[in-house]
HTML snippet that shows the backbone in 3Dmol.js (N, CA, C, O; Angstrom):
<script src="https://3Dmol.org/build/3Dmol-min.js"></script>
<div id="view" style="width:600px;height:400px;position:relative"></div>
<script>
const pdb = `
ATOM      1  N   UNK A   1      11.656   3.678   6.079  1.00  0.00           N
ATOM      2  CA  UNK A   1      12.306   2.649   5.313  1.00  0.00           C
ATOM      3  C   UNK A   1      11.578   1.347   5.616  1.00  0.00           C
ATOM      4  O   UNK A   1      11.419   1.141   6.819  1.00  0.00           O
ATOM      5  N   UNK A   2      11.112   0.447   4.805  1.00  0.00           N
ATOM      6  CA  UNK A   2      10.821  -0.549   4.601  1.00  0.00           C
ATOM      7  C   UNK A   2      10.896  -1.901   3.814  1.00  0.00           C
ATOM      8  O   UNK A   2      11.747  -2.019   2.933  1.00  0.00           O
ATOM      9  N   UNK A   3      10.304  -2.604   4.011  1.00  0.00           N
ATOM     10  CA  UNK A   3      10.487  -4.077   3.050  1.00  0.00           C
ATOM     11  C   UNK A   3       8.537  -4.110   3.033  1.00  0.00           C
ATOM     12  O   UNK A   3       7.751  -3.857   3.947  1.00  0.00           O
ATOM     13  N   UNK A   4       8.339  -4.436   1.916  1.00  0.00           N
ATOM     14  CA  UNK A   4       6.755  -4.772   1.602  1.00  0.00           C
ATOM     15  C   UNK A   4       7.243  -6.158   0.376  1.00  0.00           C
ATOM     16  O   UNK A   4       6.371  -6.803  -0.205  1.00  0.00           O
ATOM     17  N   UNK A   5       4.831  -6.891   0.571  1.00  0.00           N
ATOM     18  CA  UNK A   5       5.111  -7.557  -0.856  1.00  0.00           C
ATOM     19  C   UNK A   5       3.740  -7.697  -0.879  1.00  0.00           C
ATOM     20  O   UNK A   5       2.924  -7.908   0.018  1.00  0.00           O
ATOM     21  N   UNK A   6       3.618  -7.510  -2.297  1.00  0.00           N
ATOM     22  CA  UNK A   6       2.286  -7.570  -2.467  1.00  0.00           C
ATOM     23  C   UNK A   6       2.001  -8.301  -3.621  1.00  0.00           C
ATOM     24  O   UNK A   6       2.851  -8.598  -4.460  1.00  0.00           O
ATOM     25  N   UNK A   7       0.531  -8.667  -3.695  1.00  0.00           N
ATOM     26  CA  UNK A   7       0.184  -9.882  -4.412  1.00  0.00           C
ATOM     27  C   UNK A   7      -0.995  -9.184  -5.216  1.00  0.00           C
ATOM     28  O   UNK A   7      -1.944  -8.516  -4.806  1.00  0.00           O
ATOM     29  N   UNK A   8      -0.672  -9.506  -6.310  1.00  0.00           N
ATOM     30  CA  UNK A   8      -1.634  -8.637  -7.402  1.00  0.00           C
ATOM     31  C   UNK A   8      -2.901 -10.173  -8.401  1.00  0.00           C
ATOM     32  O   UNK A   8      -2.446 -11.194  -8.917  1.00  0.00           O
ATOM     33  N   UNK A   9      -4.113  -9.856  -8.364  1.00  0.00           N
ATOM     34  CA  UNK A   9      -4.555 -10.577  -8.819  1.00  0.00           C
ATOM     35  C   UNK A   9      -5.548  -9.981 -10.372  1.00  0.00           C
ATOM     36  O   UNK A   9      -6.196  -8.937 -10.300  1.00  0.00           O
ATOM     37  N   UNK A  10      -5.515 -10.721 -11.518  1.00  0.00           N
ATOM     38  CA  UNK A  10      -6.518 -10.191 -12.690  1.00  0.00           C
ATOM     39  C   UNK A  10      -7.659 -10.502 -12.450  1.00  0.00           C
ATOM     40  O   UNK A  10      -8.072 -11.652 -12.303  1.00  0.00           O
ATOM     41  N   UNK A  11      -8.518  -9.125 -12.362  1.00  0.00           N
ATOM     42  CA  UNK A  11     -10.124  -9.110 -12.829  1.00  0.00           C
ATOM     43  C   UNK A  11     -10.743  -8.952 -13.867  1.00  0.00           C
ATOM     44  O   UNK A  11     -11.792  -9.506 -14.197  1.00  0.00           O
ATOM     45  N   UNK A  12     -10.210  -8.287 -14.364  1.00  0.00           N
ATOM     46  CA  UNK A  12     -10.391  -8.252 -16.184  1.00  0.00           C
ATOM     47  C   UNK A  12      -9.510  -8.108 -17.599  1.00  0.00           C
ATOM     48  O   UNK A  12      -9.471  -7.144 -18.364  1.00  0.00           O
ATOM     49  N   UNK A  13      -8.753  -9.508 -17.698  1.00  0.00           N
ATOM     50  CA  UNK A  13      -7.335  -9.061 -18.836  1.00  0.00           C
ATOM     51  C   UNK A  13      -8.247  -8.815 -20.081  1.00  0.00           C
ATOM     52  O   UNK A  13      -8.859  -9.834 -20.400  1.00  0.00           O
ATOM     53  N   UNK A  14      -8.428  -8.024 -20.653  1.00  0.00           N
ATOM     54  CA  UNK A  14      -8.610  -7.772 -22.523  1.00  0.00           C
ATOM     55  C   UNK A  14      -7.553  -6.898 -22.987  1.00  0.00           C
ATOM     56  O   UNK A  14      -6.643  -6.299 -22.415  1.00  0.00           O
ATOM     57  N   UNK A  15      -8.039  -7.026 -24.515  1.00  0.00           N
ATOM     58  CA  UNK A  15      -6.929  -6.681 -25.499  1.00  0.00           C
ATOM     59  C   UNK A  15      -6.615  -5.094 -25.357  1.00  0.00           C
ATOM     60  O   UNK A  15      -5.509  -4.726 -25.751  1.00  0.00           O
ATOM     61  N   UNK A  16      -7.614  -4.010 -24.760  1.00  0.00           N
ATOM     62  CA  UNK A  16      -7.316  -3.031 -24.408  1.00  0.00           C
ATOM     63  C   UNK A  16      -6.657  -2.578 -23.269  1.00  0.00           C
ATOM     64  O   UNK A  16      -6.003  -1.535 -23.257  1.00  0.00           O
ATOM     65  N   UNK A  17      -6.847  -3.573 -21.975  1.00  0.00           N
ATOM     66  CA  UNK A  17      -5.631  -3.061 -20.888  1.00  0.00           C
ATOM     67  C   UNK A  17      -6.277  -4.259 -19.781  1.00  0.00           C
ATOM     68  O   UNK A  17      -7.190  -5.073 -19.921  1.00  0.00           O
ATOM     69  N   UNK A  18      -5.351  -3.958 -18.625  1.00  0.00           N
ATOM     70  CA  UNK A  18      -6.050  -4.974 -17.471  1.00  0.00           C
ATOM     71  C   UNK A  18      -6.405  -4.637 -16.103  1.00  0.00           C
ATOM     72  O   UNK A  18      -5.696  -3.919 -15.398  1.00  0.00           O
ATOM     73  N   UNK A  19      -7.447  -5.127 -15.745  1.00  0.00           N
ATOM     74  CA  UNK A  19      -8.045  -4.516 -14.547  1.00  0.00           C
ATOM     75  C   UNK A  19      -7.327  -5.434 -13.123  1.00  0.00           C
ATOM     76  O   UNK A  19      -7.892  -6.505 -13.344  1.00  0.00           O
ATOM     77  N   UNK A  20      -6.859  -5.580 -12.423  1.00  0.00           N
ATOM     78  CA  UNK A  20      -6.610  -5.832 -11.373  1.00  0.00           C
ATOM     79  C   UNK A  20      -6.794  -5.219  -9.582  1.00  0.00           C
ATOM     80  O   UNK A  20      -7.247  -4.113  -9.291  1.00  0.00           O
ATOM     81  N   UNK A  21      -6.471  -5.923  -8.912  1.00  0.00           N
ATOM     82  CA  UNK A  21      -6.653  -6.133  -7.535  1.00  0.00           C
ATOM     83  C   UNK A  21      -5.656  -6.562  -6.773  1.00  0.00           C
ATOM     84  O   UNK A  21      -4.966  -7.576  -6.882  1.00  0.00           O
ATOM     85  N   UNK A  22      -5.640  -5.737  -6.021  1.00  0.00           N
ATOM     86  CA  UNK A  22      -4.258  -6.289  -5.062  1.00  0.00           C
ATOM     87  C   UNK A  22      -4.025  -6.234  -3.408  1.00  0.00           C
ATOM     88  O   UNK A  22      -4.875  -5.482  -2.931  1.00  0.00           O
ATOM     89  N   UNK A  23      -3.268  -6.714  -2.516  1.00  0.00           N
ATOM     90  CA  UNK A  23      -3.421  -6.798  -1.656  1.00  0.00           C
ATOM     91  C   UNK A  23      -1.349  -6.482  -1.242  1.00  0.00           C
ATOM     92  O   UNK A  23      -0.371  -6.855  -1.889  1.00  0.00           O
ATOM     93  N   UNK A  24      -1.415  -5.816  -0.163  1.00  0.00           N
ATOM     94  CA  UNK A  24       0.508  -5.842   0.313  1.00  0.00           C
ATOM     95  C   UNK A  24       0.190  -5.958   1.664  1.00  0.00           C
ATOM     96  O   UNK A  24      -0.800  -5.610   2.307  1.00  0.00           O
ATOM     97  N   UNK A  25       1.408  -6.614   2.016  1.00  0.00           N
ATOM     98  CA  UNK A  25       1.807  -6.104   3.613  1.00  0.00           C
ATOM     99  C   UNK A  25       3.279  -5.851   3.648  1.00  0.00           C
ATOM    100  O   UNK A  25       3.928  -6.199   2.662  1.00  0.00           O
ATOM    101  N   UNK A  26       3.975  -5.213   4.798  1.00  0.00           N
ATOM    102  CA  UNK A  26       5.112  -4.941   4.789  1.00  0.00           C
ATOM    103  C   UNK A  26       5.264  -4.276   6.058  1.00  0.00           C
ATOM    104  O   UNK A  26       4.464  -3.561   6.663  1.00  0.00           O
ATOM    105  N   UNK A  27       6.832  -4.761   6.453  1.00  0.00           N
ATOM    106  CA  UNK A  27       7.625  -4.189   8.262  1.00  0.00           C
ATOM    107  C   UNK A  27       8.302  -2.695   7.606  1.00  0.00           C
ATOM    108  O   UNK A  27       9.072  -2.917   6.671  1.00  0.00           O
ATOM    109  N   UNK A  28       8.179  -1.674   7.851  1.00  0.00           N
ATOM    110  CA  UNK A  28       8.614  -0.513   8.263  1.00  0.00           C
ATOM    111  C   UNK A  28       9.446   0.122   9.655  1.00  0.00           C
ATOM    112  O   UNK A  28       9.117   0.043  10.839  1.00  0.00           O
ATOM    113  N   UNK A  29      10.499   0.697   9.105  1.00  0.00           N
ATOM    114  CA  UNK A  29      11.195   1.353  10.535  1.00  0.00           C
ATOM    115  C   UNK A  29      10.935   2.831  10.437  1.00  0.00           C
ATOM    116  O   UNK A  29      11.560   3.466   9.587  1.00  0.00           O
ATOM    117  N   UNK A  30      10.179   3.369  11.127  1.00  0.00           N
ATOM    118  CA  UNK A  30      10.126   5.261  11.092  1.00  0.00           C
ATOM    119  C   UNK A  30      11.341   6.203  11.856  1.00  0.00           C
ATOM    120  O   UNK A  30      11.926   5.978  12.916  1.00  0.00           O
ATOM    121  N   UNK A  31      11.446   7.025  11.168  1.00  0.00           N
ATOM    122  CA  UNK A  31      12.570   8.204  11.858  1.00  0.00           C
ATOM    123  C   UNK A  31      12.364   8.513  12.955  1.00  0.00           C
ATOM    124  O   UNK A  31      13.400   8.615  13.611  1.00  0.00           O
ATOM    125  N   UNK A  32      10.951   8.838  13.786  1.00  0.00           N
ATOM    126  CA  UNK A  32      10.470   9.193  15.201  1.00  0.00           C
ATOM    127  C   UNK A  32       9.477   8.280  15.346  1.00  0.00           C
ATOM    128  O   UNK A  32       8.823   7.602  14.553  1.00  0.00           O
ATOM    129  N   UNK A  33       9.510   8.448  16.923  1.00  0.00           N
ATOM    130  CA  UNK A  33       8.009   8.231  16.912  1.00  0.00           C
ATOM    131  C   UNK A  33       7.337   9.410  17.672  1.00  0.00           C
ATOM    132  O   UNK A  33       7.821  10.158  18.521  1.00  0.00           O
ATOM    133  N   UNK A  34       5.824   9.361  17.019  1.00  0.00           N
ATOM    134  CA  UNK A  34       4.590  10.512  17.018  1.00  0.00           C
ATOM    135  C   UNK A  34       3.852   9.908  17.583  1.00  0.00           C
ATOM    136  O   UNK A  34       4.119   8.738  17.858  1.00  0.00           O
ATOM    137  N   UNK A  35       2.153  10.730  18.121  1.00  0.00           N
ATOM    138  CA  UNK A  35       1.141  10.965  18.832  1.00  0.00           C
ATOM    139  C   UNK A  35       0.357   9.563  18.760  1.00  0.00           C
ATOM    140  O   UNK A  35      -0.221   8.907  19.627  1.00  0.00           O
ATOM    141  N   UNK A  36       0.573   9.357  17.344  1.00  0.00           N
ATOM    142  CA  UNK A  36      -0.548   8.482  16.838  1.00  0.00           C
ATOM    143  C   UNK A  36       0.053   6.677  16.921  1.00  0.00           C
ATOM    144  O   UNK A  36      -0.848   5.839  16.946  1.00  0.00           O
ATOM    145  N   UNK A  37       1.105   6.303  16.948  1.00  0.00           N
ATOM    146  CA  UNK A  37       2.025   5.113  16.723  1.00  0.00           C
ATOM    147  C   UNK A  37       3.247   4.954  17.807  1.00  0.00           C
ATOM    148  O   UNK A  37       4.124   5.766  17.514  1.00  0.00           O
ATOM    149  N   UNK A  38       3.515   4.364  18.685  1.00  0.00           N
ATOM    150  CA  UNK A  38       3.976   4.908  19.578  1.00  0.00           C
ATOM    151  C   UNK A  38       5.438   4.084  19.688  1.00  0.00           C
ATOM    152  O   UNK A  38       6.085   3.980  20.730  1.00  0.00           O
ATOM    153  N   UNK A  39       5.871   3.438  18.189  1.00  0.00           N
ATOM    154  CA  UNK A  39       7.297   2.920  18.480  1.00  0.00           C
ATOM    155  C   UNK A  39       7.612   2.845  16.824  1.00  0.00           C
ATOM    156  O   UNK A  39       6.786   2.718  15.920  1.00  0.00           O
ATOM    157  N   UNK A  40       8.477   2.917  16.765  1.00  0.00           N
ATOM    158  CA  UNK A  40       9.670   3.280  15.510  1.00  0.00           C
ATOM    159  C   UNK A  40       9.309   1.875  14.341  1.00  0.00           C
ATOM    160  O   UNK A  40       9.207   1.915  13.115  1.00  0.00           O
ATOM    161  N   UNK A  41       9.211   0.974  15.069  1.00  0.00           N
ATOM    162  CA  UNK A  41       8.784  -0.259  13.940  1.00  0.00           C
ATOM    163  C   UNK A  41       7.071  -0.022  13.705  1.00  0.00           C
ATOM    164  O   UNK A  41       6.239   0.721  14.227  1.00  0.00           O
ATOM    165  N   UNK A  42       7.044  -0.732  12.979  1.00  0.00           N
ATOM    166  CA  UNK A  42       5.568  -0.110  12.428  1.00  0.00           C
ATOM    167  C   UNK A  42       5.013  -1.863  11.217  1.00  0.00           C
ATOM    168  O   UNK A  42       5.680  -2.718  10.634  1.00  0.00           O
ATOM    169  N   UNK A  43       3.915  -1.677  11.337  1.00  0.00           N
ATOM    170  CA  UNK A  43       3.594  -2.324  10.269  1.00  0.00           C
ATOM    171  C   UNK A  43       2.680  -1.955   9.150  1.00  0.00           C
ATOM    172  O   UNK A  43       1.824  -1.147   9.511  1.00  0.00           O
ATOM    173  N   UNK A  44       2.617  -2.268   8.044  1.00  0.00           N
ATOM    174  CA  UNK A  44       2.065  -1.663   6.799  1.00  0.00           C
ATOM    175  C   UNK A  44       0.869  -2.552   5.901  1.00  0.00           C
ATOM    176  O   UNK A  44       1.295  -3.460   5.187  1.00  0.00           O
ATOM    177  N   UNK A  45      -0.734  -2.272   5.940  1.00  0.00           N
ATOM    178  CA  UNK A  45      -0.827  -2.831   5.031  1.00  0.00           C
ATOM    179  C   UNK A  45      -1.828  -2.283   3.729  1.00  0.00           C
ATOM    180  O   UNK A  45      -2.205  -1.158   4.057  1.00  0.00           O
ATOM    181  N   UNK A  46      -2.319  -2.595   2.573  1.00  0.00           N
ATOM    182  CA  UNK A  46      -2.359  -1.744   1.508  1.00  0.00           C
ATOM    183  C   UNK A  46      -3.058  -2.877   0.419  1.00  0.00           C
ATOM    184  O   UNK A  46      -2.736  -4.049   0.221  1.00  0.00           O
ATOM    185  N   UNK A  47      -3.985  -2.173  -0.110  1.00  0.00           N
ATOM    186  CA  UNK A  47      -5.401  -2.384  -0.985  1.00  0.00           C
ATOM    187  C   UNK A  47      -5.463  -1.631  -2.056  1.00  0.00           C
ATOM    188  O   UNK A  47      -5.565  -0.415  -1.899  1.00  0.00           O
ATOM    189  N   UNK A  48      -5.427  -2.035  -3.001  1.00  0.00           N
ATOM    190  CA  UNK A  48      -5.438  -1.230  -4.602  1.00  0.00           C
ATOM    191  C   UNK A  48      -6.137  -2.287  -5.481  1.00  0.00           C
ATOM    192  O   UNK A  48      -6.178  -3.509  -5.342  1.00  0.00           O
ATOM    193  N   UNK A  49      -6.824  -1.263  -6.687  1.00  0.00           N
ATOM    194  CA  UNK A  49      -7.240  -1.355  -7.552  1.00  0.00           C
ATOM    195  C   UNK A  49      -6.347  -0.852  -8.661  1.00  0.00           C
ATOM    196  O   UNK A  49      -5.365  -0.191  -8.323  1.00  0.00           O
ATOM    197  N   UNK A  50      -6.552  -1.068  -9.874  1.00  0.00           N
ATOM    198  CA  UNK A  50      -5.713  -0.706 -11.070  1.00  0.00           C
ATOM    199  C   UNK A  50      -5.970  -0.989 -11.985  1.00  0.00           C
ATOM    200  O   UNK A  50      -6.885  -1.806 -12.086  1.00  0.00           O
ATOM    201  N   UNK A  51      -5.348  -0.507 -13.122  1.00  0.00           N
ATOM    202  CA  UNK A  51      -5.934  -0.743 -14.544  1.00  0.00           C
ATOM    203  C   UNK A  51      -4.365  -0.086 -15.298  1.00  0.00           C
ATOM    204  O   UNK A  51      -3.909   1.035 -15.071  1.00  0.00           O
ATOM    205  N   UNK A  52      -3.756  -1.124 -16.210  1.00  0.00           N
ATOM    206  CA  UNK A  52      -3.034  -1.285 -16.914  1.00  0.00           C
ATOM    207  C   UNK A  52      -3.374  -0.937 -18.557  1.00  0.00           C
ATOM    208  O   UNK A  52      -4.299  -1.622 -18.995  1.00  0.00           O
ATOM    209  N   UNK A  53      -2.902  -0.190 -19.317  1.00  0.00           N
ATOM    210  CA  UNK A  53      -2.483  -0.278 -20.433  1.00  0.00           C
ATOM    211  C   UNK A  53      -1.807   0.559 -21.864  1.00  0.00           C
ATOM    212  O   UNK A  53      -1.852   1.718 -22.276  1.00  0.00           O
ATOM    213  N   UNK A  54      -1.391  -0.286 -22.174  1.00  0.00           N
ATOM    214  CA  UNK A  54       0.056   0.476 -23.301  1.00  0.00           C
ATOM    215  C   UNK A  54       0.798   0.836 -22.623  1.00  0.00           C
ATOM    216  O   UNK A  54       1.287   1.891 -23.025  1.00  0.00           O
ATOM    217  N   UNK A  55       1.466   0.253 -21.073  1.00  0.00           N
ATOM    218  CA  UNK A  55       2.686   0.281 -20.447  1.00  0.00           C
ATOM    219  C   UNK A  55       2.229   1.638 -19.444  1.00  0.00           C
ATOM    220  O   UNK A  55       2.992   2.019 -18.556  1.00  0.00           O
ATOM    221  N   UNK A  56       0.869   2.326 -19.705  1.00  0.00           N
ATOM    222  CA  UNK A  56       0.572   3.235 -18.493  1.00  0.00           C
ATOM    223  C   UNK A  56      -0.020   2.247 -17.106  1.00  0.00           C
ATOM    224  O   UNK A  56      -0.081   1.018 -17.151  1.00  0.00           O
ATOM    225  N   UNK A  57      -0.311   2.847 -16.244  1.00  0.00           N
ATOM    226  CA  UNK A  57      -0.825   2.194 -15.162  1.00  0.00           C
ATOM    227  C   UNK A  57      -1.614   3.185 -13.974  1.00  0.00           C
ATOM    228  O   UNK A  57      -1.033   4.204 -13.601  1.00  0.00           O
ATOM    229  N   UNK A  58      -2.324   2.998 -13.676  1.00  0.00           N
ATOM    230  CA  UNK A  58      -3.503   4.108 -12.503  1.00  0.00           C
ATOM    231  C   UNK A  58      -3.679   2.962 -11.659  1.00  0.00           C
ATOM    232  O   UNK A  58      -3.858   1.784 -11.968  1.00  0.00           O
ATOM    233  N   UNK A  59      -3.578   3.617 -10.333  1.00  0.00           N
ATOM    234  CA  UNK A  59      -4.086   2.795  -9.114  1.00  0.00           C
ATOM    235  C   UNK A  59      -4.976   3.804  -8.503  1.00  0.00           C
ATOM    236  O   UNK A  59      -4.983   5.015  -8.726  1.00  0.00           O
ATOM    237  N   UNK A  60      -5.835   3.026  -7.582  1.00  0.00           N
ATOM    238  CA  UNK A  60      -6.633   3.494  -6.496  1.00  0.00           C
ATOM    239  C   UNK A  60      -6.384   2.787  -5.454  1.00  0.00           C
ATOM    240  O   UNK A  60      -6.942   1.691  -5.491  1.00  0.00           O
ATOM    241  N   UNK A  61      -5.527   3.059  -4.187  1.00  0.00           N
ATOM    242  CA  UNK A  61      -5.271   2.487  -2.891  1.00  0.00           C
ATOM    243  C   UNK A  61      -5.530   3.429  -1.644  1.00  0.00           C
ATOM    244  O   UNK A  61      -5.659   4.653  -1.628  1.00  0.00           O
ATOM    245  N   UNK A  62      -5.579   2.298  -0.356  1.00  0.00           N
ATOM    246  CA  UNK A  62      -5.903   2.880   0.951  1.00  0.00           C
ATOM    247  C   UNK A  62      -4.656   1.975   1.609  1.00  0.00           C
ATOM    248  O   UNK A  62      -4.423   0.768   1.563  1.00  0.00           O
ATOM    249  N   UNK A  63      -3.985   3.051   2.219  1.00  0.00           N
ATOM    250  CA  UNK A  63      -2.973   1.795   3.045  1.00  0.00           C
ATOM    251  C   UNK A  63      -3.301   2.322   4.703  1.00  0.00           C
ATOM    252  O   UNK A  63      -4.051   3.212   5.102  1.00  0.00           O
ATOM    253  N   UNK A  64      -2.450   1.422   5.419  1.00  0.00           N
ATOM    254  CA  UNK A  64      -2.704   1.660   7.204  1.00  0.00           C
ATOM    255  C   UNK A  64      -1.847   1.211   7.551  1.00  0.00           C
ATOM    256  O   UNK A  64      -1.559   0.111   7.081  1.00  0.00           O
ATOM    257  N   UNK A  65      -0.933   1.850   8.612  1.00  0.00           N
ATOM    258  CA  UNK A  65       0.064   1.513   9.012  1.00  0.00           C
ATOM    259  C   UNK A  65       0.338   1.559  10.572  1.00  0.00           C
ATOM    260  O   UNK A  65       0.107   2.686  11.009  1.00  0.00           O
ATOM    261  N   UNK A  66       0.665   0.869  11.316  1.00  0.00           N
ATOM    262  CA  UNK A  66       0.159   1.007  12.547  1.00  0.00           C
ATOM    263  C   UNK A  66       1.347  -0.381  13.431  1.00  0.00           C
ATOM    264  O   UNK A  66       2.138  -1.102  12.823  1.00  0.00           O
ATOM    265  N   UNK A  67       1.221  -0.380  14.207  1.00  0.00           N
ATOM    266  CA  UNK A  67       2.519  -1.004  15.554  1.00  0.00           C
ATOM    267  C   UNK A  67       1.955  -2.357  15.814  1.00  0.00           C
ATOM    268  O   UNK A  67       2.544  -3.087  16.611  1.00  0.00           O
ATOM    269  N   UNK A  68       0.833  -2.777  15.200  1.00  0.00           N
ATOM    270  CA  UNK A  68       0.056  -3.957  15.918  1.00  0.00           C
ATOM    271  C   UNK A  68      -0.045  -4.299  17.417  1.00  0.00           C
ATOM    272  O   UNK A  68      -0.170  -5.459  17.809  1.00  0.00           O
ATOM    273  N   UNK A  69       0.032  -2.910  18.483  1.00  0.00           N
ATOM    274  CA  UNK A  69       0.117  -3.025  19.642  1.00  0.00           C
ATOM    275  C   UNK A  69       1.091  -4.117  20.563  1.00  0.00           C
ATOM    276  O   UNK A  69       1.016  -5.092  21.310  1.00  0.00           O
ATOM    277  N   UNK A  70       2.128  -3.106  19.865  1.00  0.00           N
ATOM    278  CA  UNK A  70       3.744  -3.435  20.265  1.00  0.00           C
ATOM    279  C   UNK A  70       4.134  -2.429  21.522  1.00  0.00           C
ATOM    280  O   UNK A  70       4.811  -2.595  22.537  1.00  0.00           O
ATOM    281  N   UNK A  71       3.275  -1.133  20.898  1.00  0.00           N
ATOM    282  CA  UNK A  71       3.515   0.258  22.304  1.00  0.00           C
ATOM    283  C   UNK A  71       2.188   0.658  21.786  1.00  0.00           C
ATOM    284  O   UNK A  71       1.382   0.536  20.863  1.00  0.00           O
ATOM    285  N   UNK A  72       2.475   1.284  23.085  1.00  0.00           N
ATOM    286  CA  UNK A  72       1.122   2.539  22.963  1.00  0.00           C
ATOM    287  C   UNK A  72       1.445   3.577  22.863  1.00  0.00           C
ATOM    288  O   UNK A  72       2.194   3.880  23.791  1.00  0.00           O
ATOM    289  N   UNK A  73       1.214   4.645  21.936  1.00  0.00           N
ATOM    290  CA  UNK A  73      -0.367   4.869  21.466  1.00  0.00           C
ATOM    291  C   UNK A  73      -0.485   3.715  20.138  1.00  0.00           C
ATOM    292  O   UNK A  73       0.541   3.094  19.861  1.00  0.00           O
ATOM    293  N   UNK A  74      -1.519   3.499  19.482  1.00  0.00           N
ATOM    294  CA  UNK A  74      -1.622   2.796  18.500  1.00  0.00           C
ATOM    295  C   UNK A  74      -2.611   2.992  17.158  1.00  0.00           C
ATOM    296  O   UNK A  74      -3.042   2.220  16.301  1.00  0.00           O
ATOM    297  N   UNK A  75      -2.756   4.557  17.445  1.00  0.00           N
ATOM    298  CA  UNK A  75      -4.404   4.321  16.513  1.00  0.00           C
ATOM    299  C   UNK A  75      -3.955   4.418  14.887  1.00  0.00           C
ATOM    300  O   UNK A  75      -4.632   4.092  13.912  1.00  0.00           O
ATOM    301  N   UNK A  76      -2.719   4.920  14.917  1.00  0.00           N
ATOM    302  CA  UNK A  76      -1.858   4.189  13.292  1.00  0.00           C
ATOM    303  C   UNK A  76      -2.554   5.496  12.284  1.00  0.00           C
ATOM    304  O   UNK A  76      -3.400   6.337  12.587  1.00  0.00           O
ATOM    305  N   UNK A  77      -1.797   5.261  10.956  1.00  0.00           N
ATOM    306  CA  UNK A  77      -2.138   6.117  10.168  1.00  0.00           C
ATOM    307  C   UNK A  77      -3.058   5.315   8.950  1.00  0.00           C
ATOM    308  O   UNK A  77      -2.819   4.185   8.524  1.00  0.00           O
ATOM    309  N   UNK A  78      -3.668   5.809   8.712  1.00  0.00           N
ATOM    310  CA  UNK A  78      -4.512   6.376   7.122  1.00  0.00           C
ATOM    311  C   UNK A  78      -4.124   6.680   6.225  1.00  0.00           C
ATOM    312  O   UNK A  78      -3.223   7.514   6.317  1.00  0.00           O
ATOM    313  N   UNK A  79      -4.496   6.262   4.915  1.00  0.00           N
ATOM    314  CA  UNK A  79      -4.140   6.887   3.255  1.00  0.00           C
ATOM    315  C   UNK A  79      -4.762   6.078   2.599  1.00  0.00           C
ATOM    316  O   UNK A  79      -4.914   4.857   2.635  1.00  0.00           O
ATOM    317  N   UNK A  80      -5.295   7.318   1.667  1.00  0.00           N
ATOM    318  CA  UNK A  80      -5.988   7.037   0.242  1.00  0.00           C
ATOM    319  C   UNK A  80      -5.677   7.619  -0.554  1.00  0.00           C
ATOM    320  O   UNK A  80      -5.966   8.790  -0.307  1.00  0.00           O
ATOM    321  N   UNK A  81      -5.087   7.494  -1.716  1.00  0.00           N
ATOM    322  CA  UNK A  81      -4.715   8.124  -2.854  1.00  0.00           C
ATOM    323  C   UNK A  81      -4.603   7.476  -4.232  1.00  0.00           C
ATOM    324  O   UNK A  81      -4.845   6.269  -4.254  1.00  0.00           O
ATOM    325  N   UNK A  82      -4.312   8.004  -5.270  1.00  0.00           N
ATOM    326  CA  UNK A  82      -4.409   7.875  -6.887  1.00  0.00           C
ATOM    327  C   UNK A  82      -2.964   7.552  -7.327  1.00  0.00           C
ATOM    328  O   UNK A  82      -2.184   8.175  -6.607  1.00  0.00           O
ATOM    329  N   UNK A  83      -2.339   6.816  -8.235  1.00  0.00           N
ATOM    330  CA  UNK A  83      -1.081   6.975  -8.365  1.00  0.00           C
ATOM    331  C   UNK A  83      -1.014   6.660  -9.816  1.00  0.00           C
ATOM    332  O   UNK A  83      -1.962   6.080 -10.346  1.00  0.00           O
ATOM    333  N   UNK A  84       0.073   7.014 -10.518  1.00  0.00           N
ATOM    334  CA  UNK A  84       0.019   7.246 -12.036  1.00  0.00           C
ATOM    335  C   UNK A  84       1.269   6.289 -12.545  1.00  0.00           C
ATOM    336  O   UNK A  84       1.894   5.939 -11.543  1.00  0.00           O
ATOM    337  N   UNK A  85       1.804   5.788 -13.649  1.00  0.00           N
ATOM    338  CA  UNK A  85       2.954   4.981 -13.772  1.00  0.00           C
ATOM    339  C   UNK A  85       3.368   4.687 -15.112  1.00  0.00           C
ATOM    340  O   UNK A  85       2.423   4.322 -15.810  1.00  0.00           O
ATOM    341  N   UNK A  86       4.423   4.727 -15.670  1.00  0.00           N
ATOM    342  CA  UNK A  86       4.535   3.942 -17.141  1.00  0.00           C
ATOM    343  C   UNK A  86       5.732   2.812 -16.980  1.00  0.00           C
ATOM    344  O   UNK A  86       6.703   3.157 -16.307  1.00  0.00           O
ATOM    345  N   UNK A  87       5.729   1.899 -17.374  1.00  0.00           N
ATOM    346  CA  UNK A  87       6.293   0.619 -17.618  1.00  0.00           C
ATOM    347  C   UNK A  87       7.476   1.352 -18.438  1.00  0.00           C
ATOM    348  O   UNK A  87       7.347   2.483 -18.906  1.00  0.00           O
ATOM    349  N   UNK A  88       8.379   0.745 -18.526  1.00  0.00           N
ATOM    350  CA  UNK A  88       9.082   1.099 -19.687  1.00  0.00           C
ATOM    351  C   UNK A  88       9.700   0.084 -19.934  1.00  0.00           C
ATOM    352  O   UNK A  88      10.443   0.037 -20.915  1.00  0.00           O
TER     353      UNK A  88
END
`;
const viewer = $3Dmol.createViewer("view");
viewer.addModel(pdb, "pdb");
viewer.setStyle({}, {cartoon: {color: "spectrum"}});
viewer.zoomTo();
viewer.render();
</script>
């Protein structure tokens, strides 16, 4: 469970769709803690690309999430993935 916010900026608005860039951060609380993060609060942050149009939407992001060496262990998690969307 978390709170994030992220700030989205235009790289390319035209009449066919829009290219953007974005940046988040956000405080997270986790259910356990594991090997890799070594306390229940956590912090989050997250990089996408995207492209908007006719109310669809595609991203390309990497997020990382990690304790900012609050406890140890700390080496935090990884992700990269694709994500799909329609406006409605």
């Amino acid at each position: 469970m978390g709170i994030s916010q992220d700030l989205t900026l235009p790289i390319y608005p035209s009449r066919f769709g829009n290219l953007f860039f974005g940046i988040g951060i956000g405080l997270y609380i986790k259910s356990e803690i594991d090997d890799r993060v070594g306390s229940k609060v956590t912090f989050g942050e997250r990089f996408f690309l995207g492209y908007v149009f006719k109310g669809f939407e595609i991203e390309v992001y990497y997020k990382h999430y990690s304790n900012g060496t609050l406890e140890n262990p700390n080496s935090g998690h990884d992700f990269g993935g694709l994500s799909f969307g329609y406006c409605f």
